[in-house]
DOGU-654671 format. One line per 10 residues: number of its first residue (from 1); their letters; for each residue x, y, z of N, C-alpha, C, O. Coordinates in steps of 0.1 Angstrom, whole numbers, plus 2048, in hexadecimal, padded with zeros to 3 digits. Example, Ala and Ser with C-alpha at 12.3 -4.5 7.8 and 13.67 -1.06 7.14 Angstrom:
1> AS> 884,7C7,84E,87B,7D3,84E,884,7DF,84E,88E,7DF,855 | 880,7EA,847,889,7F5,847,881,800,84F,886,80B,850 $
This chain:
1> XXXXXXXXXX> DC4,281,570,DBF,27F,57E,DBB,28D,584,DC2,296,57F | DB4,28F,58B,DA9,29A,593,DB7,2A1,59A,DC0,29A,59E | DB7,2AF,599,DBC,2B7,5A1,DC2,2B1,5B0,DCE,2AD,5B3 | DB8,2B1,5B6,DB6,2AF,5C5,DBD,29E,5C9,DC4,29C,5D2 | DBA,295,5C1,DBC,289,5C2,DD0,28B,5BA,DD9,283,5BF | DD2,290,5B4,DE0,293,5B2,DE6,295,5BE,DEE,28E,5C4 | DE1,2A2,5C3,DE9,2A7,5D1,DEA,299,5DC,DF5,297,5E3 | DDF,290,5DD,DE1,288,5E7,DE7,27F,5E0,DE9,275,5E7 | DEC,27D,5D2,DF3,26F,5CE,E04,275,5D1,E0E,26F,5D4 | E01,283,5CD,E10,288,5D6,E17,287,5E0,E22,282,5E0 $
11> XXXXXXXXXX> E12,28B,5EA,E0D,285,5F4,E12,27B,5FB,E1A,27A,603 | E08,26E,5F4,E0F,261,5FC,E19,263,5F6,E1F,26B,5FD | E20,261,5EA,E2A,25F,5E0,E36,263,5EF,E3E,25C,5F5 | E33,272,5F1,E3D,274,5FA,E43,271,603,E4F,26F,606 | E32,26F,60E,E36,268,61A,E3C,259,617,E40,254,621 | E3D,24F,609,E41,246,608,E50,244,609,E59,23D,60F | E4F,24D,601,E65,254,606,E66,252,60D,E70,24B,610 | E5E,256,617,E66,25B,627,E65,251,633,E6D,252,63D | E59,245,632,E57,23A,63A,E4D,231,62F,E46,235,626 | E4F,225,632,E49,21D,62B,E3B,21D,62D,E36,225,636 $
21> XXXXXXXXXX> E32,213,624,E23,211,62D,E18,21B,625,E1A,224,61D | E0D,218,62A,E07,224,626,DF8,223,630,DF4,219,637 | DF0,231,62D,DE2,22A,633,DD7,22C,629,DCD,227,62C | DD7,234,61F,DCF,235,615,DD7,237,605,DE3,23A,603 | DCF,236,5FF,DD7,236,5F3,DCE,23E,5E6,DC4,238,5E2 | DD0,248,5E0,DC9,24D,5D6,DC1,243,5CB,DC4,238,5C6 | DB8,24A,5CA,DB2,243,5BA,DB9,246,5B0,DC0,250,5AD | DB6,239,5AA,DC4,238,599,DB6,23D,590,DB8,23F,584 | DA9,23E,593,DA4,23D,587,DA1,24E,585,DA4,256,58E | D9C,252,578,D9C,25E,574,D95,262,57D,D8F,25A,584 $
31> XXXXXXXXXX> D95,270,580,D8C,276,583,D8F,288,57F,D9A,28E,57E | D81,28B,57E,D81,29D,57B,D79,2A2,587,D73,299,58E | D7A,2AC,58A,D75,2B2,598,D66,2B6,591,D64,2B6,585 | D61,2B9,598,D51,2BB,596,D50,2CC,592,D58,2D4,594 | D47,2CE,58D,D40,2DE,58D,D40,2E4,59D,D45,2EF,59F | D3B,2DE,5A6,D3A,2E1,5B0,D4A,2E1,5B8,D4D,2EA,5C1 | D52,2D9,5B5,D5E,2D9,5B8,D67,2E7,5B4,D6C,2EE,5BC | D66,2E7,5A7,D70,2F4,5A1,D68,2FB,5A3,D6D,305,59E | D5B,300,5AA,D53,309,5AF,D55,311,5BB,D52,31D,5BD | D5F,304,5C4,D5D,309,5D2,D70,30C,5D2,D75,311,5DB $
41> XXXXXXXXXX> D74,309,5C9,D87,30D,5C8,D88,31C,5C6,D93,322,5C7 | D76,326,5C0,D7D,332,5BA,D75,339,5CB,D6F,344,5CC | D76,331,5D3,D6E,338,5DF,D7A,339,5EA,D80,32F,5EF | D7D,347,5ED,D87,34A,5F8,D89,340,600,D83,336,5FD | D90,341,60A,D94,338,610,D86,339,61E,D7F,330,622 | D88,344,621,D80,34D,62D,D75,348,62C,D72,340,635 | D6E,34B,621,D5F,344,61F,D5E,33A,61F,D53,337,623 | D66,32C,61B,D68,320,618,D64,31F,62B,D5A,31E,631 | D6F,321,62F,D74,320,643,D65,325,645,D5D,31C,647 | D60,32D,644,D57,32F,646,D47,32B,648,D3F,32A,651 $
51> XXXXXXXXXX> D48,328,637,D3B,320,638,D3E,311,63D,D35,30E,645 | D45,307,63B,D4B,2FB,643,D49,2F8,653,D45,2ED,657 | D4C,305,65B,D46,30C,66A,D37,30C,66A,D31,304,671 | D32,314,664,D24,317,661,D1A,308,660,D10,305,667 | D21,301,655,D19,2F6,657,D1A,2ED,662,D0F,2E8,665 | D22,2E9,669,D27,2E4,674,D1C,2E8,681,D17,2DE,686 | D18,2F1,684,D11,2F8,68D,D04,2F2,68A,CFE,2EE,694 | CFC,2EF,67D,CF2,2E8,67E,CF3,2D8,67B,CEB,2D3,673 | CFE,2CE,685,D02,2C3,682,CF2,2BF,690,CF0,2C6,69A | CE9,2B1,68A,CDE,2AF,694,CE8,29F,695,CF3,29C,68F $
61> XXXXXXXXXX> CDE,298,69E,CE3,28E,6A4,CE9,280,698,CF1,276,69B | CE3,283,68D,CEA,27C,684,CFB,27A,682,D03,271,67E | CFB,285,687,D0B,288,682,D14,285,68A,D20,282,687 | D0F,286,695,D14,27E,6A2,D12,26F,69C,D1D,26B,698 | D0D,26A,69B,D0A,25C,69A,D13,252,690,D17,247,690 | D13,261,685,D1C,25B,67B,D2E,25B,680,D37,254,67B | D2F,264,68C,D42,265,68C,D40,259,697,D4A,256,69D | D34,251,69C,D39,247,6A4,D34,237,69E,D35,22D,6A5 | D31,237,693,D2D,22A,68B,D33,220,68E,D2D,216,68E | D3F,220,691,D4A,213,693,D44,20C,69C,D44,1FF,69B $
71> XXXXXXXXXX> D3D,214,6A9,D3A,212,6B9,D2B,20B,6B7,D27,200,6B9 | D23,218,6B0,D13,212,6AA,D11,207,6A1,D05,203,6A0 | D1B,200,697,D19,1FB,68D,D24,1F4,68E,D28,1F4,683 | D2C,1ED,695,D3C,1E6,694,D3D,1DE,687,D48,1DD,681 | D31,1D8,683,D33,1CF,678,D2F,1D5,66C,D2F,1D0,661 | D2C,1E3,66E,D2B,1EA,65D,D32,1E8,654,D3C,1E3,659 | D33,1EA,649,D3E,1EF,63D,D44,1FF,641,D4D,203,639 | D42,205,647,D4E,20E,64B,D56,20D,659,D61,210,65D | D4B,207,65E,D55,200,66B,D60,1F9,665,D6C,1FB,669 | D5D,1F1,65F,D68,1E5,653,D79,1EF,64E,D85,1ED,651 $
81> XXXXXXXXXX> D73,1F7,646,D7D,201,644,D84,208,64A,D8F,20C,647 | D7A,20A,657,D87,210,662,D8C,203,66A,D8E,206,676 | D8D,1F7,667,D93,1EE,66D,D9F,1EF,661,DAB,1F0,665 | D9C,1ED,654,DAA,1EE,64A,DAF,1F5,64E,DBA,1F2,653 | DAB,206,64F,DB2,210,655,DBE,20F,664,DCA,213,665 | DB7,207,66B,DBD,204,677,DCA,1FB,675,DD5,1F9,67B | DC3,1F6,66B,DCF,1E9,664,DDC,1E8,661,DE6,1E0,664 | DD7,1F9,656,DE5,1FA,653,DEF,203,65A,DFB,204,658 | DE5,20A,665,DEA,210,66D,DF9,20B,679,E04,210,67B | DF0,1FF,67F,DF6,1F2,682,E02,1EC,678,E09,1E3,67D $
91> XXXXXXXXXX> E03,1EF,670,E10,1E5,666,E1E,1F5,667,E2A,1F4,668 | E15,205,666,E20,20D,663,E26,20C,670,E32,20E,671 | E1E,207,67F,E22,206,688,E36,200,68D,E41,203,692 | E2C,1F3,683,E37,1EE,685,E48,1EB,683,E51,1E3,688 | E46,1F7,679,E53,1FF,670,E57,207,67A,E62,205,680 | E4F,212,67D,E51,21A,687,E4C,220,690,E40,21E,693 | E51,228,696,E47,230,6A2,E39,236,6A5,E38,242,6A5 | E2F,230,6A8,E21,234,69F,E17,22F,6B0,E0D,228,6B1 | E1C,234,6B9,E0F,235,6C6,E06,241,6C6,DFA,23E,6C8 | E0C,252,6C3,E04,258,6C1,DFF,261,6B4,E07,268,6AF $
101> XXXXXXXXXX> DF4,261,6AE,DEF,260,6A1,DE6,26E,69F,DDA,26C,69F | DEA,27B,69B,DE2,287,69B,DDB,286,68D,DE1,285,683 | DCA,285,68E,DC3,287,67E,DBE,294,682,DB8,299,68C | DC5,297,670,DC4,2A3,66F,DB9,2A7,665,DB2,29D,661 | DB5,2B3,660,DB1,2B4,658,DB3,2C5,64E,DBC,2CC,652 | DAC,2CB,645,DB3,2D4,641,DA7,2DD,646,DAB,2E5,64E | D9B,2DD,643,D8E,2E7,644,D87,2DD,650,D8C,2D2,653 | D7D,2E1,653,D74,2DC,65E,D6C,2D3,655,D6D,2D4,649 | D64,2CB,65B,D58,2C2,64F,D5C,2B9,64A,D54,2B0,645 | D6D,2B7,64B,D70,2AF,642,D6F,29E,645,D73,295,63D $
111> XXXXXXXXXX> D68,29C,652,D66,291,659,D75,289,662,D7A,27D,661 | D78,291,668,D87,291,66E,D81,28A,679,D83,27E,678 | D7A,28F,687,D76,288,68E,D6C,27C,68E,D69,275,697 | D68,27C,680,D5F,26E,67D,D69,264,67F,D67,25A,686 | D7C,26A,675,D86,25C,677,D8C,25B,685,D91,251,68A | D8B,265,689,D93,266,69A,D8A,25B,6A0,D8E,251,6A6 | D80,25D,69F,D72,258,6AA,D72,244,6A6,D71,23A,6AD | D74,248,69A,D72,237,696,D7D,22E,690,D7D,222,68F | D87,237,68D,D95,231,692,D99,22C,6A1,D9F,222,6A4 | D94,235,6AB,D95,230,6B9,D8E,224,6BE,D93,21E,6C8 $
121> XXXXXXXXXX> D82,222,6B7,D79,21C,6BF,D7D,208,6B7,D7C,1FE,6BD | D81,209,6A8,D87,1FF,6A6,D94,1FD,6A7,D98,1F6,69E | D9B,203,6B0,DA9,203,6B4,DA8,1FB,6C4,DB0,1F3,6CA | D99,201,6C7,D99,1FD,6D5,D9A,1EF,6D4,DA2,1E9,6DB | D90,1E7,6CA,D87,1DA,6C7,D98,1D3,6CB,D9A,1C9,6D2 | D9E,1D8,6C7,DAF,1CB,6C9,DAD,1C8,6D7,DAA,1D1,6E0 | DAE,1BA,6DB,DAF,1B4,6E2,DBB,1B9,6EE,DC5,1B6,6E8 | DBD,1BF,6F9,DCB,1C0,6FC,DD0,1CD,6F8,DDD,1CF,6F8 | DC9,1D5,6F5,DCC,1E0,6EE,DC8,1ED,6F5,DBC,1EF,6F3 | DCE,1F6,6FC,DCB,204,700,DCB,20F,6FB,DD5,215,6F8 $
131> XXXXXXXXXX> DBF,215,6F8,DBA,21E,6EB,DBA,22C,6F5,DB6,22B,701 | DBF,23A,6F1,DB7,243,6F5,DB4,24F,6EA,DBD,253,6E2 | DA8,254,6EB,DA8,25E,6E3,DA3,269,6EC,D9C,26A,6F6 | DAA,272,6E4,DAB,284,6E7,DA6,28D,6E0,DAA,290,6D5 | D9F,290,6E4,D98,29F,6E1,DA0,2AF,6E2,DA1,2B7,6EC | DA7,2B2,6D4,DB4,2BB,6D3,DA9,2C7,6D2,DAD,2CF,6DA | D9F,2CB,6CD,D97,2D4,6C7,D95,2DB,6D7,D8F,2D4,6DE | D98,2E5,6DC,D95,2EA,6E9,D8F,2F6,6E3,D8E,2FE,6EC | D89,2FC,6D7,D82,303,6D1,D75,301,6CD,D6E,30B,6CC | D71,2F3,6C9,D67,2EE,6C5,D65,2E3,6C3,D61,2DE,6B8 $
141> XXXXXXXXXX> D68,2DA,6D3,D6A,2CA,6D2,D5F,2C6,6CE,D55,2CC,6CC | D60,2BB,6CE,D4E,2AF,6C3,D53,2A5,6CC,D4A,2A6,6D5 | D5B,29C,6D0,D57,28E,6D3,D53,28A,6DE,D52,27E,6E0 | D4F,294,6EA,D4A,292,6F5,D3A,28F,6EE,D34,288,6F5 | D36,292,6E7,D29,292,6E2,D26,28C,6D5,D1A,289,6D1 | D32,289,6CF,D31,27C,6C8,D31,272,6CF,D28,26B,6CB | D38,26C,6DA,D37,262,6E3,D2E,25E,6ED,D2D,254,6F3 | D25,26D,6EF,D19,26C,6FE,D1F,26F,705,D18,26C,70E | D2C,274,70C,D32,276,71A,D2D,281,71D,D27,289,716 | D31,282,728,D2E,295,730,D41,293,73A,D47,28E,743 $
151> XXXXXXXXXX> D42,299,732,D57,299,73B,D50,2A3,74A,D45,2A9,749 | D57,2A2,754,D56,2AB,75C,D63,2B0,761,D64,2B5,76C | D71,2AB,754,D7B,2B5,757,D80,2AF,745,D7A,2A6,740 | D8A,2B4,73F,D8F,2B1,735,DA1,2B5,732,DA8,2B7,73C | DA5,2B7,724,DB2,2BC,721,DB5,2C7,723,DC0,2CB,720 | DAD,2CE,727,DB0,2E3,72C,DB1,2DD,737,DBD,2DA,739 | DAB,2DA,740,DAE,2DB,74D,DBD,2D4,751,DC4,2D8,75A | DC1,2C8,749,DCA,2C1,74C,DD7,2CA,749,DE2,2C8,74F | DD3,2D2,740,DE0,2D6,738,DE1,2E7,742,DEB,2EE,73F | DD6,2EC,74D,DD8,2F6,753,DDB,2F0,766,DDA,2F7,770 $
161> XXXXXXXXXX> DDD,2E2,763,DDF,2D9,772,DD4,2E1,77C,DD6,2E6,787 | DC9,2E1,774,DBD,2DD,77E,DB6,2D0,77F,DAD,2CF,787 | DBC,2C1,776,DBA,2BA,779,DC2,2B0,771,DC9,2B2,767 | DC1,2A3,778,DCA,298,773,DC6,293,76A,DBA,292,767 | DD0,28C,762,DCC,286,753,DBF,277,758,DB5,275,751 | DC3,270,764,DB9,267,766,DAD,26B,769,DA3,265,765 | DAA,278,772,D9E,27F,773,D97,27F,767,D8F,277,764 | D9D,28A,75E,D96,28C,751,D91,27E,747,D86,27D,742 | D9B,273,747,D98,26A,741,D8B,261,73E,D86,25B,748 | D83,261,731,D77,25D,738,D72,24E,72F,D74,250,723 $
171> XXXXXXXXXX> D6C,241,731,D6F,239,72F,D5D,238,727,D51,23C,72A | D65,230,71B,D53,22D,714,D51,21F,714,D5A,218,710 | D46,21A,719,D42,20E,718,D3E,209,70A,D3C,211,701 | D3E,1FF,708,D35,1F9,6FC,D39,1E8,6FC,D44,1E3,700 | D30,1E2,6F7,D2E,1D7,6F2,D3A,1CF,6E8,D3C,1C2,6E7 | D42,1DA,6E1,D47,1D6,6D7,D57,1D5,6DC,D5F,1D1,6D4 | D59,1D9,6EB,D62,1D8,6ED,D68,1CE,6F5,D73,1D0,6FA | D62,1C3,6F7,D62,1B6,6FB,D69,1B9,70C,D73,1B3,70F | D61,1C3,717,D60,1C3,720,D6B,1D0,727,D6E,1D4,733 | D6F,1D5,71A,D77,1E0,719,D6E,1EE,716,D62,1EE,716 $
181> XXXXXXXXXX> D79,1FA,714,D73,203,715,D7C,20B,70F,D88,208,710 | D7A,216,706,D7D,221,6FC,D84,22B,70B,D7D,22D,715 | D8C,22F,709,D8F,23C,710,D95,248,709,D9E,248,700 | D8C,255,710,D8E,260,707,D91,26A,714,D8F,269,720 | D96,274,70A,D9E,27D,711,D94,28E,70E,D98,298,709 | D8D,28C,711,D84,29A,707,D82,2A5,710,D85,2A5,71C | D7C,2B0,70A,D7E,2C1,70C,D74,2C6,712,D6A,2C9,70A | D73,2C8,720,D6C,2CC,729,D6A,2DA,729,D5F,2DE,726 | D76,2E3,72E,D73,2F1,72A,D79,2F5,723,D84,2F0,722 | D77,301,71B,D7B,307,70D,D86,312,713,D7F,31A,719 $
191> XXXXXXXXXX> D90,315,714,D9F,321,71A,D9A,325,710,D94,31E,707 | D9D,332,710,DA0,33E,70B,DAC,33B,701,DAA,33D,6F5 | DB8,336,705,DC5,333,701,DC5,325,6F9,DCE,31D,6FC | DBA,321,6EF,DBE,315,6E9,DCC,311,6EA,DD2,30A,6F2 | DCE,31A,6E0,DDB,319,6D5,DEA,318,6DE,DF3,312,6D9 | DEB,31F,6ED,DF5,322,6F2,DF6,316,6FD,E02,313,701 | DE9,30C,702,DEB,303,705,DEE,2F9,701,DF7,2F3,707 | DE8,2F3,6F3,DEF,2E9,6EC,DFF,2EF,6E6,E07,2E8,6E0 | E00,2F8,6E9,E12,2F9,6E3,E19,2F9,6F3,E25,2F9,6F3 | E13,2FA,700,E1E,2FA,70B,E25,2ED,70A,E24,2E5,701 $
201> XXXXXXXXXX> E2C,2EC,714,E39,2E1,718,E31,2D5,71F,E34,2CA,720 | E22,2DD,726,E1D,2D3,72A,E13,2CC,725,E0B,2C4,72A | E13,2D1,714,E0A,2CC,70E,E10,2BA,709,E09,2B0,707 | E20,2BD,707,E29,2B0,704,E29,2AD,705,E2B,2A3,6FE | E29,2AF,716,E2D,2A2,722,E20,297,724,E21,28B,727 | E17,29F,721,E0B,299,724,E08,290,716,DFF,287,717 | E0D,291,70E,E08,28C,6FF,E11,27D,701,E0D,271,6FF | E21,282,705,E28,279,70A,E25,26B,715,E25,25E,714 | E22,275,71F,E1C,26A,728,E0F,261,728,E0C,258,730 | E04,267,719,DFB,260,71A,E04,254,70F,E05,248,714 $
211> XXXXXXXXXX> E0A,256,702,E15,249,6FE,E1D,242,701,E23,23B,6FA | E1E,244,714,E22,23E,71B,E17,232,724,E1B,229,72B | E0C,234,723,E01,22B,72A,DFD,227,720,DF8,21D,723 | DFB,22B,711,DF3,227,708,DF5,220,6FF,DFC,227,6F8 | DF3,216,6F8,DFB,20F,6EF,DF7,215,6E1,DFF,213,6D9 | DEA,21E,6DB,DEA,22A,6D6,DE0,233,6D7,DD5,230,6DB | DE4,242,6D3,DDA,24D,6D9,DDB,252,6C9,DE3,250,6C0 | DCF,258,6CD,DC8,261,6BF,DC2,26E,6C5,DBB,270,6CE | DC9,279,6BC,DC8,286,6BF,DBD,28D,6B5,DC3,293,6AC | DB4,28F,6B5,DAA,295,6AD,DAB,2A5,6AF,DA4,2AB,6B8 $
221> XXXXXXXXXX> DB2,2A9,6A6,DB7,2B5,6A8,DAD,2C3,6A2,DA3,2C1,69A | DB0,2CE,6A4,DA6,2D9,697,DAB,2D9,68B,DB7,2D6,689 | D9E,2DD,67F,DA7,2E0,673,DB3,2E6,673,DB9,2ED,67C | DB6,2E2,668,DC9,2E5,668,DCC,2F5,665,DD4,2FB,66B | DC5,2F9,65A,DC0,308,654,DBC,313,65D,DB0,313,662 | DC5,31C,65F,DC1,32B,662,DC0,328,673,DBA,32F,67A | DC7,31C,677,DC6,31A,686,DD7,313,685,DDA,30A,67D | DDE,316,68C,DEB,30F,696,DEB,306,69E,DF6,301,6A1 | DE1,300,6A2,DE1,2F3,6AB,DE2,2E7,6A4,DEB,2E0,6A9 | DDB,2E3,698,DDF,2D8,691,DED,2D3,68E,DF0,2C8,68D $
231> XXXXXXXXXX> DF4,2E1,68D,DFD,2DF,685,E0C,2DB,692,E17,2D4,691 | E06,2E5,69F,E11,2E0,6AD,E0B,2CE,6B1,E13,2C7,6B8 | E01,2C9,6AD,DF9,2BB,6B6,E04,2B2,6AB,E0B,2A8,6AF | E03,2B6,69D,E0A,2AE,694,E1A,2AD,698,E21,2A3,696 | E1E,2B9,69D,E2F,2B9,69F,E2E,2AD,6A8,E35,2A3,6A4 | E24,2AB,6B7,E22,2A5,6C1,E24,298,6BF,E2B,291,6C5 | E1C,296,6B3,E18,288,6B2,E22,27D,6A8,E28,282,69E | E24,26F,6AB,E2A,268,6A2,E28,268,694,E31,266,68B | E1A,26A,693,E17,26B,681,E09,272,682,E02,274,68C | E08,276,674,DFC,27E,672,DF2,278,667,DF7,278,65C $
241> XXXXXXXXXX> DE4,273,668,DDC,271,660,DD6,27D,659,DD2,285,661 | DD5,280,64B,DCE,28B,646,DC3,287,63F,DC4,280,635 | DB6,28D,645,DA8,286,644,DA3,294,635,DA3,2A1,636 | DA0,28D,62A,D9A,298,61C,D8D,28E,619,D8C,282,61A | D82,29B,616,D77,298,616,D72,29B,604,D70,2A6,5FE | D73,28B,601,D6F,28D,5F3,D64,295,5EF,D5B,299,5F5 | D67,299,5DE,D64,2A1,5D9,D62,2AA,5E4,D58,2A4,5E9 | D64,2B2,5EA,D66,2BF,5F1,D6D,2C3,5F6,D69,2CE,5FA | D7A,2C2,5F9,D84,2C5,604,D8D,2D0,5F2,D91,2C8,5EA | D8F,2DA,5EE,D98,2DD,5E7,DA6,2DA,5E6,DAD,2D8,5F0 $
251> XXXXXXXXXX> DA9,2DA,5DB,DB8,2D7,5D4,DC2,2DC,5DC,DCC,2D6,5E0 | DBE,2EC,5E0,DC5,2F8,5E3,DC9,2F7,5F1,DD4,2FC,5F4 | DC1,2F1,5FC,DBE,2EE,608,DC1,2E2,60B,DC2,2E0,617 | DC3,2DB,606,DCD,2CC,608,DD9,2CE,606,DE2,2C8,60D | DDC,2D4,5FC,DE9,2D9,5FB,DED,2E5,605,DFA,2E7,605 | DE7,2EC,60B,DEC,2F8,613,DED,2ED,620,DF8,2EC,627 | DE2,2E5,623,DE4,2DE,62F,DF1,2D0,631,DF7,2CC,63B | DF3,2CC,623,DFF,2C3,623,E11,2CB,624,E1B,2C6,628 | E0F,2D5,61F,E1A,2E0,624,E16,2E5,634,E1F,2EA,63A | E10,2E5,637,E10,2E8,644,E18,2E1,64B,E24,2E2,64F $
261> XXXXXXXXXX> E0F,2D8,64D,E15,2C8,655,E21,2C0,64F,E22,2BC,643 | E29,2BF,656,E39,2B8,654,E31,2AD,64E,E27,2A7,654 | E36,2A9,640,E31,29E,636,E38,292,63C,E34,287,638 | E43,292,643,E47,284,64B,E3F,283,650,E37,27A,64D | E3B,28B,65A,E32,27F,664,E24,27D,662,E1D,27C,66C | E1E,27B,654,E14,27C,64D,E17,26B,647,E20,267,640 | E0C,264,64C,E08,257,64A,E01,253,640,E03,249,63A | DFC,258,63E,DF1,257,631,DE4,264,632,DE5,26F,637 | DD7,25D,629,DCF,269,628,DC4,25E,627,DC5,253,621 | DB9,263,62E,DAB,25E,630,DA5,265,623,DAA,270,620 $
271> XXXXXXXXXX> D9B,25E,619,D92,267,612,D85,260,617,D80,255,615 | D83,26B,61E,D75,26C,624,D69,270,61D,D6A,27A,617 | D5D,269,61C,D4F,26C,613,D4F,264,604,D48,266,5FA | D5A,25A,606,D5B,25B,5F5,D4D,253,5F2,D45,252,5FB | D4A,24E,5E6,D3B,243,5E2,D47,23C,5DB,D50,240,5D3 | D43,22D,5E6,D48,221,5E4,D3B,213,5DE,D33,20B,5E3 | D3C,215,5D9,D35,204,5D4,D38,1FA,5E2,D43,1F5,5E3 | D31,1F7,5EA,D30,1EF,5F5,D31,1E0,5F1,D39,1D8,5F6 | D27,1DD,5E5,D29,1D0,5E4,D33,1C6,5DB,D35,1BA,5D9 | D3B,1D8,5D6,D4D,1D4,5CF,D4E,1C6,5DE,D4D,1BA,5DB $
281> XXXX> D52,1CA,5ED,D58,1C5,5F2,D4C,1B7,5FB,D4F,1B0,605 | D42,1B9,5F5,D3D,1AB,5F5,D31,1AC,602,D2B,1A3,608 | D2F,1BF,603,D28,1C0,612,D19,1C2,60C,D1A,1C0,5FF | D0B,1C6,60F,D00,1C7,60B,CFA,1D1,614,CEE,1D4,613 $
């Protein structure tokens, strides 16, 4: 079995110890990593972070389009999958404590806010169900602009009480939500102090009090790597999703980011980008 796909069969194996359930599950079948794979393992770390960033900056309107598919496309085949996803999400629930949910990820690119964005939006679809998602990234948020909103206050302001969590709150309409509405919590102005605001006392209370109105919140946090915030949003939160972007995400970097993050409160692992045969499950 592939390097990389080892580390994540590790992985769950662990988090199985430690709570039941799961939300993804490794491939049993062979696999060898690519040329291009063992290519990008002998490349520093720096440069890896690097160019990852770099491409990011020329993301055009596609890319937006793709972290909100669930919303544009509800009946897709990946919409579908983040309904399993939500599924089993729902079943670890019910073992244990699981209102708020930090996806993580290890490098940027890895399509973290694609699962934040469309985990929320078919979380919303539940009938009776109060969704909010949060915009943790106060460095380089995306989902005001994955979603179309324009915030005219967000999670800095809340977290420096220049404004209230209902102020900031901002509500998405759609079709798919059978007369409901997605609510998100997203990042208006950029502090100087990421890092020192998501770790205050009032970053807790507030994480607290939204799992107190919410029946579940989703924290779409920054890469996990060579940044501190992922790794304080994770202490925060009930469980952690870890989002790896096939054939690309390195061996070395899943493993640095699965030691990071407390492997209890780690739920499973998204593998994001994989090529799935669509009409294995009967779709066209």
């Amino acid at each position: 079995m592939g390097k990389v796909y080892d580390a994540l069969q590790r992985a769950e194996e662990a988090r199985s110890r430690m709570a039941p359930g799961g939300v993804a599950a490794a491939p049993t079948a062979e696999w060898k990593p690519s040329a291009e794979i063992e290519k990008a393992r002998r490349v520093p770390f720096w440069k890896r972070w690097f160019q990852r960033t770099s491409l990011l900056r020329e993301e055009d309107a596609g890319s937006a389009n793709k972290r909100r598919i669930a919303l544009l496309q509800p009946d897709s085949f990946v919409a579908e999958q983040y309904r399993t996803l939500r599924t089993r999400i729902e079943s670890l629930s019910a073992q244990r404590p699981l209102r708020t949910l930090a996806v993580v990820s290890a490098l940027p690119g890895e399509g973290k806010t694609s699962a934040a964005v469309n985990l929320a939006v078919v979380s919303e679809m539940h009938l009776d169900r109060r969704v909010l998602l949060v915009d943790c990234d106060l460095r380089k948020p995306k989902i005001h602009r994955s979603l179309g909103i324009t915030p005219q206050a967000g999670l800095a302001e809340v977290l420096q009480d220049q404004a209230t969590i209902d102020s900031a709150i901002v509500k998405v309409q759609g079709p798919a939500f059978e007369g409901g509405a997605l609510e998100v919590l997203p990042v208006h102005a950029q502090p100087p102090n990421p890092s020192e605001l998501l770790a205050s006392a009032k970053m807790r209370s507030v994480v607290e009090e939204l799992a107190r109105r919410y029946d579940f919140v989703i924290l779409d946090t920054p890469a996990a790597l060579s940044l501190p915030d992922a790794k304080t949003l994770a202490d925060l939160a009930d469980g952690s999703l870890l989002v790896v972007r096939a054939d690309t995400t390195p061996e070395e970097d899943v493993q640095t980011a699965l030691d990071l993050l407390d492997r209890r409160r780690i739920i499973g692992v998204v593998l994001n980008g994989s090529d799935i045969d669509q009409t294995y499950y009967g779709y066209r």
